[in-house]
N, C-alpha and C positions, 0 to 999 in steps of 0.2 A: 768634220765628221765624214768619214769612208764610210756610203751605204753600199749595203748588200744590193737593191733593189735598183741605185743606179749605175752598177757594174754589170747587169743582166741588161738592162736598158741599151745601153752603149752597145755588146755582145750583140743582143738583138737585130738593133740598128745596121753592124757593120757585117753581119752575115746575111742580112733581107735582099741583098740583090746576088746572092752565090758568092762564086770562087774570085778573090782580087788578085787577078791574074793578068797581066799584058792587056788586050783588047777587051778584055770578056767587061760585061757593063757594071759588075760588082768595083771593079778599079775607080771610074768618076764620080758612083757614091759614095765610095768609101773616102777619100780625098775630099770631098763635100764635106761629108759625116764632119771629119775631125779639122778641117778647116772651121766650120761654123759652131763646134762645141768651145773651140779655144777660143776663136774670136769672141765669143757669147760669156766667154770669162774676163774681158777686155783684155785679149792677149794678142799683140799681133804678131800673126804668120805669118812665115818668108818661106817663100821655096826655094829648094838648092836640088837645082838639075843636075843631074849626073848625065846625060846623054838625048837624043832628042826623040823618043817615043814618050808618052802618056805616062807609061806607067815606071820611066825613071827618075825617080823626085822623092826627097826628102821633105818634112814637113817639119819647121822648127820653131819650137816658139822661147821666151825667155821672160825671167823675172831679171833685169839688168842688176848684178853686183855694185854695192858703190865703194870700193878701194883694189878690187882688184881684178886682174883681167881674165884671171883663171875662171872655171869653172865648174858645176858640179852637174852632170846628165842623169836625165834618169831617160832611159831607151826603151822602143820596141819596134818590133818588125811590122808592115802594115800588111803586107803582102803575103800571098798563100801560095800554094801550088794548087795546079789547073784545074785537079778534080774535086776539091774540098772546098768547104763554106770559112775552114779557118775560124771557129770558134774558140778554141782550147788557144789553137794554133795560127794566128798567134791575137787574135782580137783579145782574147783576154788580158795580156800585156798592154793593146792599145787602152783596150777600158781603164786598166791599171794607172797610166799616164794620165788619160785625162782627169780623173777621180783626183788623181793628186794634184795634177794644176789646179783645180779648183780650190783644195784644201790650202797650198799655199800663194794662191793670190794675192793677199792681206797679209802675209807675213810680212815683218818688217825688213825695212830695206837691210837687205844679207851684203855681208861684205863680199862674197862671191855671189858671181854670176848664178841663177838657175836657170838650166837651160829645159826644156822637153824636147824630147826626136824622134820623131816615125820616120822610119827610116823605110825605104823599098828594096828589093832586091835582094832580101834576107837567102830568100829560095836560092838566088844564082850567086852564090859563093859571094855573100854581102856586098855586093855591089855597092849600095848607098853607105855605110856605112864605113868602106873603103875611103871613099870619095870626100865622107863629111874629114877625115882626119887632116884632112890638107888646108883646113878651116878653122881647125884649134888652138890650141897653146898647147906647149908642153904638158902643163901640168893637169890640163885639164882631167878629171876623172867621174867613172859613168855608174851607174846600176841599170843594170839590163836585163826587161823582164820578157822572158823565153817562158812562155806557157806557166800560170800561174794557176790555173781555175780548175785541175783536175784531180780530186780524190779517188780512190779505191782500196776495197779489202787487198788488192794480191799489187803485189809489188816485187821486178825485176831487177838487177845490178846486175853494172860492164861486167864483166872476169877483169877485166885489167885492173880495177880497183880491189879485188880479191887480196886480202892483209892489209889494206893499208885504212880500211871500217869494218866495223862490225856492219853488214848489209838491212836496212830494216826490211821486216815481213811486209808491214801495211804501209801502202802508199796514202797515209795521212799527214808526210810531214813536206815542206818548202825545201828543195835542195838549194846550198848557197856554195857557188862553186867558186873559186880564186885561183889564182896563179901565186905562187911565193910572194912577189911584189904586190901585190894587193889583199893581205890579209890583212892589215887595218880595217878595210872597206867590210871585209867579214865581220871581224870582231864586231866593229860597230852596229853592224846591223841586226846581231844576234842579241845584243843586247835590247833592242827595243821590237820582239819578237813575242806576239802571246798565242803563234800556234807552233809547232814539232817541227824543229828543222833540222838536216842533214848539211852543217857543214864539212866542204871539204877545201884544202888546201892543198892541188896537184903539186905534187915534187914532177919538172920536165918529163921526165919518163914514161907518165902518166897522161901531156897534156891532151895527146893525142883524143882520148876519150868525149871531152868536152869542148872541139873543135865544131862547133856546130851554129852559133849563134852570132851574136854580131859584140858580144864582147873579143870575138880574136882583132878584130885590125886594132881593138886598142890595145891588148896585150904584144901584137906583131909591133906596134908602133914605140912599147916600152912604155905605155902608160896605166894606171892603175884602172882596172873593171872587173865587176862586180857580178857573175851570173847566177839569176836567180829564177828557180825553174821545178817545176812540179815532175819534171825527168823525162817528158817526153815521152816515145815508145816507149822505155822503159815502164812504164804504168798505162798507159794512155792508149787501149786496142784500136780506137777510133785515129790515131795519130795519122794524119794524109790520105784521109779516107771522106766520102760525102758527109757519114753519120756524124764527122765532126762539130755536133748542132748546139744551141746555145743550151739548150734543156739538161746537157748530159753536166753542166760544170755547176760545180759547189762554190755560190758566189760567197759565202760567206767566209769558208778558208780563203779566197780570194782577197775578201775585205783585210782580215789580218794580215797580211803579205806586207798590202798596201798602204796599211796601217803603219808598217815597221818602216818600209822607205819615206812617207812621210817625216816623221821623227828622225831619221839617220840622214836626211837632206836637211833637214833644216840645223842638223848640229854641223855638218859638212858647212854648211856655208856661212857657218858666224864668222 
């Protein structure tokens, strides 16, 4: 069961000491935060340094696959930039991650691996998430939640997408974005979806627009990922801003998000 109440919880938590940035002191709670919720699901976490300050590390944890060595991710960014608390942006995604290790803890042993990843470094051109690909398999493939927690009446679109959707008014629905190689990973996830979402499937030309999140090293790498994302600026005035606060997100569209990559990971990994 994906609660509302403990996705605001989490949110809370990972915004109560500011901005998780480099030195500032929101980074060793927040590394705290999600070391001791996974561990508390009896999950154990490994850290994967990328470099030797504080705040360059990935947080990974896993449900061990038994027949294969692939894998199935579900990601998020841990990290903000300097002036923001990072609720929307991207703690919501963290919330999203844990909420779901929780629900599939007890699943049965998956013939794929399930991995979780907080990833750092999102802000400075995905650093962590660069670094985790030199750690994978080929095959391995990710769902990646880029801001998940934000509703509103008024909703903006790229131009660059101009013909290739019809644009929605209200920012009430889950954008599900893919590269041509990874629209399986769409499909599936549209089908176990019960709020309004906006898929899309970039033709190259296009990819440029949704260059932003830490699904690119695995699309750069040739492997299949999944961005799933309430569109950022695009909706979101608070987007890299202080006001970025846990109060301002709709945990409940949240829960359904979460809801659906539950369901779409545990069919991924029979």
């Amino acid at each position: 069961m994906i609660e509302a109440l403990r996705l605001r919880a989490h949110v809370e938590a990972l915004t109560a000491h500011g901005p998780r940035y480099e030195d500032l002191p929101g980074v060793p709670a927040g590394l705290r935060y999600i070391t001791d919720q996974l561990g508390g699901l009896g999950l154990k976490v490994r850290v994967e340094r990328y470099g030797s300050e504080l705040h360059q590390v990935n947080l990974v944890a896993e449900i061990e696959g038994g027949t294969s060595d692939d894998a199935v991710e579900l990601c998020a960014h841990w990290d903000t930039v300097a002036d923001s608390p990072g609720a929307d942006d991207n703690a919501s995604g963290v919330a999203g991650v844990l909420e779901a290790a929780r629900a599939l803890r007890d699943a049965d042993l998956p013939a794929r691996t399930i991995r979780f990843c907080l990833f750092g470094g999102e802000e400075a051109y995905f650093d962590g998430s660069l670094a985790h690909q030199a750690l994978i398999t080929p095959r391995t493939e990710s769902i990646v939640f880029e801001m998940i927690g934000f509703t509103s009446p008024v909703q903006r679109f790229p131009e660059q997408l101009e013909g290739l959707v019809e644009p929605p008014e209200h920012g009430d629905f889950i954008a599900l974005v893919s590269d041509e190689h990874s629209q399986g990973l769409l499909a599936r996830f549209v089908r176990h979806l019960q709020v309004p979402a906006l898929p899309l499937v970039l033709p190259d030309f296009a990819r440029e627009v949704a260059m932003r999140s830490d699904h690119v090293p695995y699309w750069d790498a040739g492997r299949r990922s999944l961005l799933v994302t309430d569109t950022a600026d695009y909706r979101n005035p608070r987007y890299h801003r202080e006001d970025d606060t846990a109060d301002s997100l709709d945990y409940d569209f949240a829960a359904g998000v979460v809801k659906a990559a539950v369901r779409t990971i545990t069919e991924l990994a029979q």
